[in-house]
N, C-alpha and C positions, 0 to 999 in steps of 0.2 A: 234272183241271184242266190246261189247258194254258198254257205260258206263253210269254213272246216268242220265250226263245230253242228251242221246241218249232216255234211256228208257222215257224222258218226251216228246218228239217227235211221229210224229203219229207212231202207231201200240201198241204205251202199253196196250190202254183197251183193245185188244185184247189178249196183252201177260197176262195182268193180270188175264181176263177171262181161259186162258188156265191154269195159273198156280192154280188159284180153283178146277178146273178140275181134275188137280193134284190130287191134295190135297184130296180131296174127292176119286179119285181114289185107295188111298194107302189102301191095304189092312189093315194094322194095326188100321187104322180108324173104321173098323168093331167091334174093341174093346173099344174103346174111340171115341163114335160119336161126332162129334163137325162141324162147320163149320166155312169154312175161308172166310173173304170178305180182297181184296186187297184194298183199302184206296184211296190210290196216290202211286205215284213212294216213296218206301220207309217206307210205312207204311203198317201194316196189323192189323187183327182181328181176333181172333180167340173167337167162342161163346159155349161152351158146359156148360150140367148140370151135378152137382157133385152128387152122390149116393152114397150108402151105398155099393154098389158092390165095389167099389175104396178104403174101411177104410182097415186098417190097426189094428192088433189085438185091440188098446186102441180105438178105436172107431174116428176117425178122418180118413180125406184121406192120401194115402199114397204117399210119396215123387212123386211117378213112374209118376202119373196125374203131379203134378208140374213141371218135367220137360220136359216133354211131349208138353206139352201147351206151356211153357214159349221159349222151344228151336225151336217148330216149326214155333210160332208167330214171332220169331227174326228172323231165317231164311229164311222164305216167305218174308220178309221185305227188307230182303237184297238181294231173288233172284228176287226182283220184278225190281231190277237195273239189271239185265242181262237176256237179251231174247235171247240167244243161248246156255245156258251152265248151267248144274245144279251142282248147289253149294253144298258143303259136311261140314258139322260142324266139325271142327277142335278141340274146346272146350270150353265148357260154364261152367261159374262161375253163384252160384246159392245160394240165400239167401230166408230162410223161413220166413215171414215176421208173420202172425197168423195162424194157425190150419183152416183147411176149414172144416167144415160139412157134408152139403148138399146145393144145390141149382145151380141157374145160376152161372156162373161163365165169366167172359171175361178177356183174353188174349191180349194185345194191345203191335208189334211190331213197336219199328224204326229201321233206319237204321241211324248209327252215322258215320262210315267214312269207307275208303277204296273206292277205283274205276278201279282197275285193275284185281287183283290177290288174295287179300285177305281182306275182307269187316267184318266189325264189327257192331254187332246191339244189343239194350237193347231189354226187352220186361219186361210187369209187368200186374200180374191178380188182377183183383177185385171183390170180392165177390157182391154179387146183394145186399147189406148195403152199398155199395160203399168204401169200406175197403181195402186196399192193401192187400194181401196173399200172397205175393211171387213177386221177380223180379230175373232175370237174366243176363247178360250178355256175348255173342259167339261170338267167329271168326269161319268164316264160308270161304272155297276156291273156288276156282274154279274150278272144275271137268273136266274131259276128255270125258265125257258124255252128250250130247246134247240134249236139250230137245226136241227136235224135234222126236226124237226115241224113247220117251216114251210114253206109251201106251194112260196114261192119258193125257198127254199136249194136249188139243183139242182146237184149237184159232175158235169162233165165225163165223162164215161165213158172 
């Protein structure tokens, strides 16, 4: 089991590099392009642009982007404290803060507590006027699934 203050110990920028990897590897990505940069132990990024393929009949985007962004940004944050075990969202509370458009967008995860078994992280988007749009809040566990068997996890050589 490892835990925050293990993942600050060598090998995380390698777990971290793998957990990008991830990230980019998830199919679902193919629909929502974006990218993830892992921070430090505990914090992520998440950078996409918002379009008109994402509104919603009134012309604005729709929920789906918001928690898309806000629950994977939290999550990466929180599995960046665990390099053997991928973590599974449990539930996230989600607040619409303005209407998004179009444009850049960033997604910015922490990780606020837990170090065992079940880990909690905020995240919150900013539209490129540097505007809140949204924040979140998940518990996220610990899965029976190792990252190491996943396809994506590729750690740097």
């Amino acid at each position: 089991m490892t835990s925050p203050e293990a993942a600050d110990r060598g090998g995380a920028a390698s777990h971290f590099r793998a957990l990008e990897n991830l990230y980019a590897a998830a199919p679902v990505n193919a629909l929502f392009r974006s990218h993830l940069d892992i921070l430090e132990a505990g914090r992520a990024r998440i950078t996409f642009i918002a379009d008109e393929k994402y509104f919603h009949a009134a012309g604005a985007t729709h929920g789906t982007l918001y928690f898309k962004m806000l629950d994977d940004a939290a999550f990466y944050a929180a599995n960046s404290l665990v390099s053997d075990r991928f973590l599974l969202t449990t539930g996230f509370n989600l607040h619409f803060t303005k209407p998004l458009r179009t444009g850049k967008v960033i997604a910015e995860g922490k990780w606020i507590s837990g170090k065992r078994r079940v880990f909690i992280a905020e995240a919150h988007l900013m539209d490129d006027e540097g505007d809140e749009i949204g924040r979140g809040t998940g518990t996220f566990m610990r899965s029976h699934i190792a990252l190491s068997g996943l396809d994506g996890y590729r750690q740097p050589e």
